[in-house]
C-alpha positions in Angstrom: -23.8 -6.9 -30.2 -22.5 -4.3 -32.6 -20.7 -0.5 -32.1 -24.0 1.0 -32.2 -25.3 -1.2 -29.4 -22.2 -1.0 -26.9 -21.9 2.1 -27.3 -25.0 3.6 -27.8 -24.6 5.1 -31.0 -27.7 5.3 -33.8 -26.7 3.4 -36.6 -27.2 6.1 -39.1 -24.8 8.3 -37.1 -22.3 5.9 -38.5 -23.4 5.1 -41.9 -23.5 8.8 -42.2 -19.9 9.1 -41.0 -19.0 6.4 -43.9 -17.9 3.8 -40.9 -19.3 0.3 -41.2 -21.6 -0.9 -38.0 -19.2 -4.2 -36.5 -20.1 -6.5 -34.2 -18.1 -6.7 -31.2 -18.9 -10.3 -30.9 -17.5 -12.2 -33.7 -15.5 -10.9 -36.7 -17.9 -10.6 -39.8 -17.1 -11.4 -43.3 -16.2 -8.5 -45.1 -12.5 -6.8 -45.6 -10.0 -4.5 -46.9 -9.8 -4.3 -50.8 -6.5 -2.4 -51.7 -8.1 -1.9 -55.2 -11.0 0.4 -53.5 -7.9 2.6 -52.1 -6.5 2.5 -55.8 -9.2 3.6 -57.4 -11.2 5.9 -54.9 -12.0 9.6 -56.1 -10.7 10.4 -52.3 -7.5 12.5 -52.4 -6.9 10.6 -48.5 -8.0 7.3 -50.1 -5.3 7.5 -53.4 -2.5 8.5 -51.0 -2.9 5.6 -48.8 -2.6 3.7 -51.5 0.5 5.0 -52.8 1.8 4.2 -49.4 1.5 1.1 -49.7 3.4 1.2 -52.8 6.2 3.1 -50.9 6.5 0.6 -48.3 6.6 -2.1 -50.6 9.2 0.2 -53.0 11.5 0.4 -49.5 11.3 -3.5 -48.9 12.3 -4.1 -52.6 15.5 -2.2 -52.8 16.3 -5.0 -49.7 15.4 -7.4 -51.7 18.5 -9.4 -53.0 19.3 -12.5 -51.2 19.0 -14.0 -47.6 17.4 -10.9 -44.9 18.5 -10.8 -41.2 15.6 -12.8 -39.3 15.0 -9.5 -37.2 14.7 -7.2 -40.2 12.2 -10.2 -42.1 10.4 -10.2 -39.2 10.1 -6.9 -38.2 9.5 -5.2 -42.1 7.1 -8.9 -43.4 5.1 -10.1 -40.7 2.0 -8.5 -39.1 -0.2 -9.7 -36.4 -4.1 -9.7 -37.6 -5.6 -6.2 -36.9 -8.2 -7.8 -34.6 -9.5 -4.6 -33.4 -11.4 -4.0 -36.9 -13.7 -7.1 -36.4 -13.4 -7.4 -39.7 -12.3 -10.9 -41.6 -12.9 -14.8 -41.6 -12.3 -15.9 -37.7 -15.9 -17.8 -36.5 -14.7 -17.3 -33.3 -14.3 -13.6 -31.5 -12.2 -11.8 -33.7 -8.7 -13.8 -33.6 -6.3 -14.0 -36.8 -3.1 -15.0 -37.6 -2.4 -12.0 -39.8 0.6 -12.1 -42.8 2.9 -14.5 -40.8 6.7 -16.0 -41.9 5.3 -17.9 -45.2 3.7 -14.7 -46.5 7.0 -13.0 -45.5 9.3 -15.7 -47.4 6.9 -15.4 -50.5 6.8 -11.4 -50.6 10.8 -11.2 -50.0 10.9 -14.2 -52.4 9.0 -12.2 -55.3 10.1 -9.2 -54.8 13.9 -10.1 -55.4 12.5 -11.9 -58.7 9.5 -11.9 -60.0 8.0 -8.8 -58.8 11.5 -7.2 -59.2 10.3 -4.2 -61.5 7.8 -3.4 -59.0 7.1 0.4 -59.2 8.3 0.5 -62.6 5.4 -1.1 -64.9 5.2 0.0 -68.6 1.4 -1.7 -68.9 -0.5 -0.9 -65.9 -0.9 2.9 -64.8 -0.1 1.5 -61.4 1.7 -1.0 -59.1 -0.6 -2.9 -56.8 0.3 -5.4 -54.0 -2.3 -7.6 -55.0 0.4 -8.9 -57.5 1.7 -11.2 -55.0 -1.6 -12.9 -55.0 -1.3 -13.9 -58.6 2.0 -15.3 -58.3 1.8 -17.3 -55.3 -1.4 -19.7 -54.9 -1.3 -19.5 -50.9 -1.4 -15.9 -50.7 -5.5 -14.9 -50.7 -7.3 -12.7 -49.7 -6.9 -12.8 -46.1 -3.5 -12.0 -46.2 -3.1 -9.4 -49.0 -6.2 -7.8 -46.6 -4.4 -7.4 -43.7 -1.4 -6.6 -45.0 -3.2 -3.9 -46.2 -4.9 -3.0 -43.2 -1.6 -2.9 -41.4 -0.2 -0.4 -43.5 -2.9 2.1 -43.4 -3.2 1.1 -39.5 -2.9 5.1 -38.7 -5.3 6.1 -40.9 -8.0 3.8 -39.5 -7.2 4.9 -35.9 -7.9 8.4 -36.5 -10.9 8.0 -38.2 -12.2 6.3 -35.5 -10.5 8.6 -32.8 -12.5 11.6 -34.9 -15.2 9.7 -34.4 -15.1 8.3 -31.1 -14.2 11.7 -29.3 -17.3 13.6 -31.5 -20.3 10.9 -30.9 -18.9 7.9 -27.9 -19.7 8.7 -24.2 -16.2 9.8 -22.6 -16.9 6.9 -20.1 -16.3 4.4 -22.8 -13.2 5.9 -24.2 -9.4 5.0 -23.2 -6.1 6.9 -24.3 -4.6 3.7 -26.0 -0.8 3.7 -27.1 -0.8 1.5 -30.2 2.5 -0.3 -31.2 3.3 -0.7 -35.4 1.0 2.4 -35.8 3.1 3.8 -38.9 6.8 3.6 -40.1 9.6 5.5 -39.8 11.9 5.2 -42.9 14.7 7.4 -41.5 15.3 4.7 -38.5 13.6 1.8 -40.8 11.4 0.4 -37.6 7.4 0.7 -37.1 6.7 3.7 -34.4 3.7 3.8 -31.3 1.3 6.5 -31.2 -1.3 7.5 -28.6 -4.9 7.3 -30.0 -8.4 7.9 -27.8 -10.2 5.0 -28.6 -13.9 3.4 -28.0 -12.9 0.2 -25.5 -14.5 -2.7 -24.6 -14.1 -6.2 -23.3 -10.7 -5.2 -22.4 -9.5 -4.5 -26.0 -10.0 -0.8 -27.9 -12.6 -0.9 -31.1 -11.1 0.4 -35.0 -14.0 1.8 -37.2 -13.0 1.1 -41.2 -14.8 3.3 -43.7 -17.5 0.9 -45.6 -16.1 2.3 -49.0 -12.9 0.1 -48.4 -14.5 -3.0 -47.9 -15.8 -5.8 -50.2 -16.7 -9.5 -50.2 -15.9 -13.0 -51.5 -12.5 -11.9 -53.0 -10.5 -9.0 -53.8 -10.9 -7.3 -57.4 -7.9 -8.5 -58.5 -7.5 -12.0 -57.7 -5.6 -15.7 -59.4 -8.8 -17.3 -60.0 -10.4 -14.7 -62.3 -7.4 -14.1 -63.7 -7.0 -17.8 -64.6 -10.3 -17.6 -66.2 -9.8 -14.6 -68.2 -6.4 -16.0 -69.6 -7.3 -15.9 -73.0 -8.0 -12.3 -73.2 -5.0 -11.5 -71.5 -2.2 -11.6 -74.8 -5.1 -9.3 -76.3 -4.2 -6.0 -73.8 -0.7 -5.5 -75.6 -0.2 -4.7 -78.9 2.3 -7.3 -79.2 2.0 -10.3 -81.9 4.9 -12.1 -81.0 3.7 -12.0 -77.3 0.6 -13.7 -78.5 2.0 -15.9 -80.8 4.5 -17.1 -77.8 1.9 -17.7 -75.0 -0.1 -19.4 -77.6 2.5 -22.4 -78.4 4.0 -22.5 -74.8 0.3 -22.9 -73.5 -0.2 -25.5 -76.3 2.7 -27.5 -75.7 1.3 -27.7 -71.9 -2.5 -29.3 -72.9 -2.9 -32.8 -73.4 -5.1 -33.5 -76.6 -8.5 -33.3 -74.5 -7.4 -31.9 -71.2 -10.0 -31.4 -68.4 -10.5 -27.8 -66.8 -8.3 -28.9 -64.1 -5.5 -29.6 -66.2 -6.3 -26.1 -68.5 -5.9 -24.2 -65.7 -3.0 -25.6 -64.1 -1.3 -25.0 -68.2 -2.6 -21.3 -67.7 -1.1 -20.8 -64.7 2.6 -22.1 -65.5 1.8 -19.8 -68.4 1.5 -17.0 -66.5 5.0 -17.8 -64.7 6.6 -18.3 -68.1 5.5 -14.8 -69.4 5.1 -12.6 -66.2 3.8 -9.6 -68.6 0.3 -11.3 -68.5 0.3 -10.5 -64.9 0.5 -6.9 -66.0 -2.5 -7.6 -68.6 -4.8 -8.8 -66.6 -4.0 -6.1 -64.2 -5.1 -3.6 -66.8 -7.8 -5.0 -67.5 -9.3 -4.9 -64.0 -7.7 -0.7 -64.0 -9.8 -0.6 -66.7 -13.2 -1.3 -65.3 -12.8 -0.3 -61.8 -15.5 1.3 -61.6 -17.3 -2.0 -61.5 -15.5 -2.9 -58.0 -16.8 0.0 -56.5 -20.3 -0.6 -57.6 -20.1 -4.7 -56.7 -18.3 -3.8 -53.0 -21.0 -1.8 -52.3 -23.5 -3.6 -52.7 -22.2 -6.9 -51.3 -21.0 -4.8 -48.0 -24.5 -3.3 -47.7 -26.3 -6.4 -48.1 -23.9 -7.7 -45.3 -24.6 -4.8 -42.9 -28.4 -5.5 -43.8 -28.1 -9.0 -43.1 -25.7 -9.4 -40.1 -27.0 -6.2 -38.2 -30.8 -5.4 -38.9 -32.2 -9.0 -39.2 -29.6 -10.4 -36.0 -30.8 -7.5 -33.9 -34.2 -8.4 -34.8 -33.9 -11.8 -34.3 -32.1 -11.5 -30.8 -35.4 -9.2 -29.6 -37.5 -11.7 -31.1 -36.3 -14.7 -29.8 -35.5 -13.5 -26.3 -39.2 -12.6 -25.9 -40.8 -15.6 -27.9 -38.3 -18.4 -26.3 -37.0 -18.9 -22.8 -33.6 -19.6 -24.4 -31.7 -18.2 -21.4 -33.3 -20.3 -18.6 -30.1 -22.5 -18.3 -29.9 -26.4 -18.0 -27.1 -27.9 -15.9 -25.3 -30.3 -18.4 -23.4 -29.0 -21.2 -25.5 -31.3 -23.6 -28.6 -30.1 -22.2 -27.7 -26.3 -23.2 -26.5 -27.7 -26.2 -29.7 -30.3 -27.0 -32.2 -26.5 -25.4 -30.2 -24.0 -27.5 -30.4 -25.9 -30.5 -34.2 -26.8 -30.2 -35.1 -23.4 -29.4 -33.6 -21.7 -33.0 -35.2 -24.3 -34.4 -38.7 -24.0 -32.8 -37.3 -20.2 -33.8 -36.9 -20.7 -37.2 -39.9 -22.9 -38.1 -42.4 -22.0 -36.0 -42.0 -17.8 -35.2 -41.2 -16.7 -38.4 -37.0 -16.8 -37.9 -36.9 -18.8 -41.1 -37.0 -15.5 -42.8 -33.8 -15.0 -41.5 -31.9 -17.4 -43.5 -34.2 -18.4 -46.3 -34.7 -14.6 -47.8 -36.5 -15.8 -50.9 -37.6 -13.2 -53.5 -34.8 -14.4 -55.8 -31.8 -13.9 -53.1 -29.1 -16.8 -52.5 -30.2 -19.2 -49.1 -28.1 -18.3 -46.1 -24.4 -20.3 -46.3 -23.5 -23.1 -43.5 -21.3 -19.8 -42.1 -24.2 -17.0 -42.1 -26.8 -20.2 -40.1 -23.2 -20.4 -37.7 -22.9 -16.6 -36.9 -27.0 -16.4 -36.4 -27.7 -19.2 -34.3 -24.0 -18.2 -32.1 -24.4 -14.2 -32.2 -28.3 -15.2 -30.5 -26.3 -16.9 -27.6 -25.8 -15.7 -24.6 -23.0 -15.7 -22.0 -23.6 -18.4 -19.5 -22.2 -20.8 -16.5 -20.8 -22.6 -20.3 -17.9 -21.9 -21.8 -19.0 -21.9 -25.6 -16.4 -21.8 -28.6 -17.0 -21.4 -32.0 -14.7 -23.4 -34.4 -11.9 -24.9 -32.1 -9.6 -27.0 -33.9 -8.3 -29.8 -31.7 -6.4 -31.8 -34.4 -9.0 -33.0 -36.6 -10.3 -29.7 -38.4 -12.7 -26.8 -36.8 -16.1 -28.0 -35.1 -19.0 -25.6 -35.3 -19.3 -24.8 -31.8 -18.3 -26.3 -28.3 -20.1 -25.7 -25.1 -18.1 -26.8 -22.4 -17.5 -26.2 -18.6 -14.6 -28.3 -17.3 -14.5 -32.0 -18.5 -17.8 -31.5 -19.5 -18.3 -31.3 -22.8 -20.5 -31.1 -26.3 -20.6 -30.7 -30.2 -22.6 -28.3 -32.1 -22.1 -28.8 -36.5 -24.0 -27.5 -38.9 -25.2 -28.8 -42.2 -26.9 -27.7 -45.2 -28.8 -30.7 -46.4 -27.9 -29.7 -50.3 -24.5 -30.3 -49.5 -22.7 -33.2 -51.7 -20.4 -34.0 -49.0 -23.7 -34.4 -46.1 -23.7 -38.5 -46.7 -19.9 -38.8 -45.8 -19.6 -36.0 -43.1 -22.9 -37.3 -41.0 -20.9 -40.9 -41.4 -17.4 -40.1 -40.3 -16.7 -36.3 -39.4 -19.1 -35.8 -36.3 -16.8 -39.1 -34.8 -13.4 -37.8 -35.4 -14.7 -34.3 -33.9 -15.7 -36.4 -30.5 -12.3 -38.3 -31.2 -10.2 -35.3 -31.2 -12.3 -33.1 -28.8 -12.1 -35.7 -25.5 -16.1 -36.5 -25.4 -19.2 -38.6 -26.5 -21.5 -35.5 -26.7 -22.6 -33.8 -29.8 -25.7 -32.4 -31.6 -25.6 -32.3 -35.1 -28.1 -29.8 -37.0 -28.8 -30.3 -40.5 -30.7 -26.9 -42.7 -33.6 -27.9 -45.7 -34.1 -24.9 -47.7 -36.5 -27.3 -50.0 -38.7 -29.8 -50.2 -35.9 -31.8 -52.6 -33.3 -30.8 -49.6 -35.8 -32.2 -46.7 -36.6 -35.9 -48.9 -32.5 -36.4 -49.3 -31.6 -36.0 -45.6 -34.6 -38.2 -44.6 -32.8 -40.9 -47.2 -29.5 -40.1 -45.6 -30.8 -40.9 -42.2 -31.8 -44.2 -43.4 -29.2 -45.5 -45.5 -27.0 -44.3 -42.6 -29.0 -45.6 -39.6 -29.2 -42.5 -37.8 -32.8 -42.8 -37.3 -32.2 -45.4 -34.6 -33.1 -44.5 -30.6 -29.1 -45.5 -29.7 -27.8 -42.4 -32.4 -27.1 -39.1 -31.3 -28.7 -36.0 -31.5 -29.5 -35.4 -35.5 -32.5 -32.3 -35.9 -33.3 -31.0 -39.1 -34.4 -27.4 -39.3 -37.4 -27.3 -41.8 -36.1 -23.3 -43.3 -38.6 -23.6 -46.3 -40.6 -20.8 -47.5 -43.1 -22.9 -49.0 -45.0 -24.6 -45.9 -45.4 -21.8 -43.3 -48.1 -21.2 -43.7 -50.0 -18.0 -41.5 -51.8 -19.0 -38.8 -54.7 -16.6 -40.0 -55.0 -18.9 -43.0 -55.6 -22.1 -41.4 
């Protein structure tokens, strides 16, 4: 179910609006790029932006040394805006936002490495995404809602303007909103009162779609690891590039792997922070390319995750009778999963995930979110990605003691042979039950002849295994019925 659906709203009321169309089921996969805010033509967007960079101005001249543990944890640490729907939670719209090791590694880098922050010579801005380069464990998760905590008012009153123009009063709730912006006179984050869409206890943020990207932010370590060697190159500095050049040197082995040339790049990087600044330049430089890629990887996303789901969940609920609901938890499991695949196969749903016409096959985490969004509440208690010690199983269905496994597989993947062998058992182990299905996805023909080898090298074909159904997804063998 998405805004437009709860709250019946026409879709194109919104895209016109510039707000993206979430679901208010499960977060999907798309989020805040500070970059966009950087390098919008938006007078709004630009100032946002720069106060960001004020904020993060303030929490530098605090910088030196040890910070009181109230003050770290009131000016570092953030609890996941969950009311966006927006990020990389499988299950509802739960985060953990930029907790205490994003806080030690900001406070950390800003008393040091990131000291000149607000005072670069080579970029034409600061940029928070800075922290990201430096510190491996900061991604994109955390640099996003860091982000999206700082411009937390201006989200809220787009979607109050919103909200009070186009959503029925009925669905609407004066919300007070703690951490809504920041006082810098009395140095602590203030509540404000915002008229907000509410549902399923909880009120609903709108994001504008021109803030939001996919995969990774535009500025990011890995690409900057692989652009290394054109970093020295921004500067008009010969001794800079004659430095980097022996330090990186003196780092390689004679015939290093790319493992090994990466991790010499990276220490680098540390050596001479200034590259930092390069490769940031280079990505100010063409950032008019991040505004063309977001776009199109956000709209692709809408496309997918709204129009085909929507169309799916009609289809299925009048093709299937998914819904009629069996008494055991393995039965709704063992029904569930045989209907999407009847779905997929037979009524045309493979068109779903196997888009053809060029475009990439629908990832383990896109076959997750349209098999669980075409769910429906139930007796069962169903969980997507719970983590009971051993690592996060697809789904569990559950009602008291009684319990099953749902995981997914893509039959390409390298790691299929070892997971169908050992991970299904440890998820049973760790979860407290004997139950599971486990669904494997062929894209190909290729795909569809290595699981069948799997299965017998593996023994899984034998009456005693549990539950193992492939879902045939290829384009190549559905043939119309007209046809036949």
């Amino acid at each position: 179910m998405f805004f437009s659906d709860r709250f019946n709203v026409a879709p194109a009321l919104l895209k016109e609006y510039g707000a993206f169309d979430v679901s208010v089921v499960a977060d999907l996969p798309v989020f805040v790029d500070p970059f966009l805010l950087f390098n919008s033509d938006e007078p709004a967007y630009v100032a946002l932006h720069q106060q960001i960079l004020d904020y993060l101005s303030f929490l530098r001249d605090r910088a030196e040394g040890e910070l009181e543990v109230g003050l770290m944890k009131s000016w570092y640490t953030f609890s996941e805006v969950k009311q966006n729907w927006l990020g990389f939670t499988v299950d509802g719209n739960g985060g953990r936002g930029p907790g205490p090791k994003f806080a030690r590694a900001l406070h950390a880098a800003l008393g040091d490495v990131l000291k000149d922050f607000g005072d670069e010579t080579i970029t034409s801005s600061s940029h928070l995404e800075k922290l990201a380069l430096i510190q491996p464990g900061v991604g994109r998760d955390s640099i996003s809602d860091f982000t999206t905590n700082l411009i937390k008012h201006f989200l809220l009153r787009f979607t109050e303007t919103f909200a009070t123009r186009h959503v029925a009063p009925a669905h609407l709730v004066e919300v007070r909103v703690p951490r809504a912006a920041f006082n810098y006179q009395t140095q602590t984050w203030m509540t404000r009162s915002y008229t907000l869409p509410w549902t399923g206890g909880d009120f609903v943020i709108l994001t504008p779609a021109d803030l939001l990207t996919k995969d990774d932010t535009w500025i990011n370590r890995a690409d900057m690891i692989s652009r290394f060697d054109a970093l020295p190159q921004v500067v008009d500095n010969e001794q800079l590039r004659d430095e980097v050049n022996r330090y990186l040197r003196r780092k390689l082995s004679k015939r290093p792997n790319q493992k090994e040339i990466n991790q010499a790049r990276a220490a680098t990087i540390l050596a001479f922070p200034e590259l930092i600044d390069c490769y940031i330049k280079l990505k100010e430089d063409t950032g008019d390319r991040a505004v063309v890629a977001s776009r199109e990887k956000v709209a692709d996303t809408q496309l997918v995750l709204h129009d085909q789901v929507q169309e799916a969940a009609a289809d299925i609920a009048a093709k299937t009778n998914l819904f009629a609901k069996p008494w055991t938890s393995f039965d709704e499991a063992l029904q569930a999963v045989e209907t999407f695949k009847h779905y997929v196969e037979n009524q045309d749903g493979w068109r779903v995930i196997n888009r053809g016409k060029g475009k990439a096959f629908g990832t383990e985490l896109e076959v997750q979110g349209f098999f669980g969004l075409l769910l429906q509440p139930s007796r069962f208690d169903v969980n997507r990605e719970p983590n009971n010690g051993k690592g996060p199983v697809d789904f569990k269905i559950s009602m008291g003691l009684d319990k099953t496994l749902i995981e997914f597989k893509l039959a390409k993947s390298s790691s299929l042979e070892r997971n169908l062998a050992k991970q299904v058992d440890a998820y049973e182990a760790a979860n407290k039950t004997k139950q599971s299905v486990v669904v494997v996805i062929s894209y190909t023909a290729s795909e569809h002849a290595r699981f069948q080898r799997i299965v017998k090298t593996l023994g899984l074909d034998k009456e005693d295994a549990r539950p193992l159904i492939e879902i045939d997804a290829r384009a190549d063998n559905k043939q119309s019925a007209s046809k036949l």
